[in-house]
N, C-alpha and C positions, 0 to 999 in steps of 0.2 A: 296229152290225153289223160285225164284223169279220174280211170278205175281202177288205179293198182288192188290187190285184193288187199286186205286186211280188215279190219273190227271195224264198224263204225258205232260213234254213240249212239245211243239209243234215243229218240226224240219223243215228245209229250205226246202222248195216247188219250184219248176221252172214253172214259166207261160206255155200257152198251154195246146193243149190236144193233145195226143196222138194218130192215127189211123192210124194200121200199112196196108199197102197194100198187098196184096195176091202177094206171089211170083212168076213168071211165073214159077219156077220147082220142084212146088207141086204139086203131082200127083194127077188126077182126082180121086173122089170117085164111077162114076159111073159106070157101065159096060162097057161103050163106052165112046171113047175120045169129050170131050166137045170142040164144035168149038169154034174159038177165040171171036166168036157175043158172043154164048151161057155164055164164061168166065167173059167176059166183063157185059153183063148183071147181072149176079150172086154176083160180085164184086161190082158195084152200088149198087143194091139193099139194101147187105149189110151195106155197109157205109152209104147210107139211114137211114136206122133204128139208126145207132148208130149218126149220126147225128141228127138225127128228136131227141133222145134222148136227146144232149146236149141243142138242143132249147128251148124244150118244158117240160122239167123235171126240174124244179124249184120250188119241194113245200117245200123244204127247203133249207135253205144257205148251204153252202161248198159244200161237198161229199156224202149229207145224203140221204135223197130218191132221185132215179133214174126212175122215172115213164118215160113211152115213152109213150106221144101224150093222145090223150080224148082217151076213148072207144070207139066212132062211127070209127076211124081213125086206130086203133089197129086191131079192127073185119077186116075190108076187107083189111089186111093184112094176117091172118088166111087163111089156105089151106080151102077148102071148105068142107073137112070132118070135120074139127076140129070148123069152124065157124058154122057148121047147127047140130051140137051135142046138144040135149034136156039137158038142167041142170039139174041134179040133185036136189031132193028136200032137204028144208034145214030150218028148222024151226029156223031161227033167234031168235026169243024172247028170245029162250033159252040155247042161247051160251051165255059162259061166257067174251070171248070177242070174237069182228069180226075181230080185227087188227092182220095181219098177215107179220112179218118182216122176209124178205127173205133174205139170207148174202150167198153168192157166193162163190164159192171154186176157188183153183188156177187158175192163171191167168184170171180168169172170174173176170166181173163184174154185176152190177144192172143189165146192157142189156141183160143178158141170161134168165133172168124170163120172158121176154116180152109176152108169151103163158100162162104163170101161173099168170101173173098180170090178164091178158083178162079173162081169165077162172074164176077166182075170184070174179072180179067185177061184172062181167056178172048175179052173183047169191046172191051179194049182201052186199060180204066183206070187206073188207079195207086191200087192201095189197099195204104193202111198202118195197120197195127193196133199199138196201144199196149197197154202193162202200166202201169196206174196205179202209184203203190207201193204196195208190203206186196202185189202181187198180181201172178197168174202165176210169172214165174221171175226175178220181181224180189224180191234177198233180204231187203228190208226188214222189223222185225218191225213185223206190224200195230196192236202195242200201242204202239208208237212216234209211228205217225202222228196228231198233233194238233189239225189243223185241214183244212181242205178245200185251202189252198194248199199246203199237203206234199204233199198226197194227189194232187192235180192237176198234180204239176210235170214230169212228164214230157211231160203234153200241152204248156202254155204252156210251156214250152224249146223244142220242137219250134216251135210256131207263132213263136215269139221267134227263133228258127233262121232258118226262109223267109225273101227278100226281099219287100220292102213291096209290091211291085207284082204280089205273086202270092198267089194264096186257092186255099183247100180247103173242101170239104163234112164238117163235123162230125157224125158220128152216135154218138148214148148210148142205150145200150141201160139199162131200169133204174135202179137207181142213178147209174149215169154220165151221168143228166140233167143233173146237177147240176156235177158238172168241166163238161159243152158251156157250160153256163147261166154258168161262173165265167169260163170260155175267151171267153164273146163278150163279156163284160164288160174284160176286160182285153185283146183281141185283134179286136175289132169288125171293123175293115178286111180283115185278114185270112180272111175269114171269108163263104163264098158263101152258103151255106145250114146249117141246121143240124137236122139231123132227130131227133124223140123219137122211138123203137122201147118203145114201151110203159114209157114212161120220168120219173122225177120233172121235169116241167116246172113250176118254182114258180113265184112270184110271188116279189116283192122284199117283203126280211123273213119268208118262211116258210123254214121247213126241211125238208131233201126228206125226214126222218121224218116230218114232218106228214101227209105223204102219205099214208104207209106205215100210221102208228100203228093205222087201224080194222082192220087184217089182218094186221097183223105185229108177234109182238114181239120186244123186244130180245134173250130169251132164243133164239129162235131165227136171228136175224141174225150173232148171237156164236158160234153152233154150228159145232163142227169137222165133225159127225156127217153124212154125205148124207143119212142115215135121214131126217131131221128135216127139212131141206128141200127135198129132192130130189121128195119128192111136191107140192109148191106150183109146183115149178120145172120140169119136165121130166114132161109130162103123156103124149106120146105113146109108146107102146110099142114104134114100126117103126124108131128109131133108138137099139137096142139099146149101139152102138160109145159114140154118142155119153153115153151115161150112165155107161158105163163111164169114158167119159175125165175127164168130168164129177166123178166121183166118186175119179179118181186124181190129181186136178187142182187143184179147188177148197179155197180158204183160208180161213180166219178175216178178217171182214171189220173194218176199222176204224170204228171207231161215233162216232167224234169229227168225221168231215167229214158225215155224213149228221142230226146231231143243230146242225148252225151254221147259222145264218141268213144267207143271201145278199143281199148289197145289187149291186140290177138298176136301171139307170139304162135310162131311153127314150133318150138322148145314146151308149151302148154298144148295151148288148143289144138294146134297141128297136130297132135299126136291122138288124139282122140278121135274113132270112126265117125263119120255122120253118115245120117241118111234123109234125104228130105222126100214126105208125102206130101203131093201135089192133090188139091181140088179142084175139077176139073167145071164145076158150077160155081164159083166161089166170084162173087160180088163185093168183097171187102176186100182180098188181096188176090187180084183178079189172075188167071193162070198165066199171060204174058207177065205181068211182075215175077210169078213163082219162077216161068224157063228166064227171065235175066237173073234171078237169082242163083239158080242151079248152072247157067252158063259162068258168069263171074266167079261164082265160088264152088264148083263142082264140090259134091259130095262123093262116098264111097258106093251108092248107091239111090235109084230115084222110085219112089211108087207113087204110080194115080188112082186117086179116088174117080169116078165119073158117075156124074149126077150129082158128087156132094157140095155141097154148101159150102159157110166156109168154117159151119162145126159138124161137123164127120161123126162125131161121139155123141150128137143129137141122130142127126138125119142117115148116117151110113153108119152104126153102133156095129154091122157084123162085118163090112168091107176093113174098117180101119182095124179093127178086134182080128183078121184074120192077117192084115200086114202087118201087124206090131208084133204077133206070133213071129211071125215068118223071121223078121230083123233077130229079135232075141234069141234066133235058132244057130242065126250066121257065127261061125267061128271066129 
């Protein structure tokens, strides 16, 4: 099985960023046909954000955090139920860390946390979202990336970064079970908690396609097209923006780290908490995949979303935002 941790070389990059534009024959997601203003507007707005993103998100070099804009600038971005939501309380003193490193699942990148970064800060924590490579507005080509340690090297840099005597909360959304599942393997100590968001949690020696294989195939994980996945992915209809950016946004996924077999030691990864959040509407990793997952490889802990999709931090931004609290509180 071949992800021992260590370096891997670095591979040829192409200049540029990437923002694909919404195709005019993707079907609308809402009741009624959206006018051509209506489209138009929806489609800015998006590349807005993912733009304001490439600007303004530089708190570290290359691909590594992906922050969008201050917080004053985030908030009156927020729908107005989700901006006048009372936080939650949260006794800081007493968490063991506040840094909370978000890693994105297929074709996503940093940009999808933009709700859960706000919600975050808002109450006092330090969250940083990553661009794996070949993804977001990291310019890697995805056909480049050939194993799961390429693909994952922005996180392990980052945690290889930290001083020894400080940890963060891991969460993989998705695919990016499997970078958290590579990360605690190689970065154990480091490492408070590590939460699944509806996410390939394997076992040692499976592959996080194994997961996938009864519901997804390869032809559509390779897809540039949102047509094609965007209905598995993005079920709710009231976060209109969010699909739109979704679909200005999202890249060709790399099929070489999600098809490698993970070697998971009880000596690493054992030793680090998990918790896996279940969704309980979720059309891409359907909730029977999630309970064989959570059977086979219990975790320390299970939460459900119900009603959410199978992205929680579009469609349920306050249910996921009030269990990620909750984990971060656990001693």
């Amino acid at each position: 099985m071949g992800n021992a941790c260590g370096s891997t070389p670095a591979t040829d990059t192409r200049g540029g960023i990437e923002l694909r534009g919404s195709r005019r024959g993707t079907r609308a997601r809402s009741q009624r046909k959206m006018t051509a203003s209506e489209e138009e507007l929806l489609h800015r707005q998006a590349l807005a954000i993912a733009i304001q993103q490439t600007q303004l998100s530089q708190r570290f070099e290359g691909s590594m955090s992906r922050r969008i804009g201050s917080t004053s600038s985030r908030r009156r971005e927020l729908p107005d139920s989700l901006a006048n939501a009372k936080p939650l309380p949260l006794q800081l003193e007493h968490l063991e860390t506040k840094k909370i490193i978000l890693v994105h699942g297929e074709g996503f990148g940093a940009w999808c946390w933009y709700k859960t970064i706000s919600l975050l800060e808002e109450v006092g924590l330090d969250p940083i979202a990553l661009d794996l490579r070949g993804s977001g507005i990291d310019n890697t080509d995805p056909n480049t990336i050939t194993n799961l340690a390429d693909y994952s090297k922005p996180l392990t840099d980052y945690l290889q970064s930290i001083p020894d005597d400080e940890k963060v909360i891991l969460v993989g959304h998705s695919c990016g079970g499997a970078s958290v599942s590579y990360a605690m393997e190689c970065h154990p100590k480091k490492i408070s908690k590590a939460i699944f968001l509806s996410a390939t949690m394997v076992l040692d020696g499976q592959k996080p396609f194994d997961v996938l294989s009864d519901e997804v195939s390869l032809h559509l994980l390779n897809a540039d097209s949102m047509e094609l996945i965007a209905p598995m992915i993005l079920k709710s209809e009231r976060w209109l923006q969010d699909i739109a950016l979704a679909a200005a946004s999202m890249r060709s996924i790399p099929l070489s780290p999600i098809m490698e077999k993970l070697s998971l030691t009880s000596e690493n990864y054992g030793t680090v908490r998990r918790y896996f959040v279940q969704t309980l509407d979720d059309h891409m990793l359907s909730p029977d995949i999630q309970e064989k997952l959570v059977r086979e490889n219990p975790p320390h802990g299970i939460y459900k979303i119900k009603g959410s999709d199978h992205c929680p931090f579009f469609s349920k931004p306050q249910s996921w935002h009030k269990i990620l609290l909750e984990i971060a509180q656990l001693p």
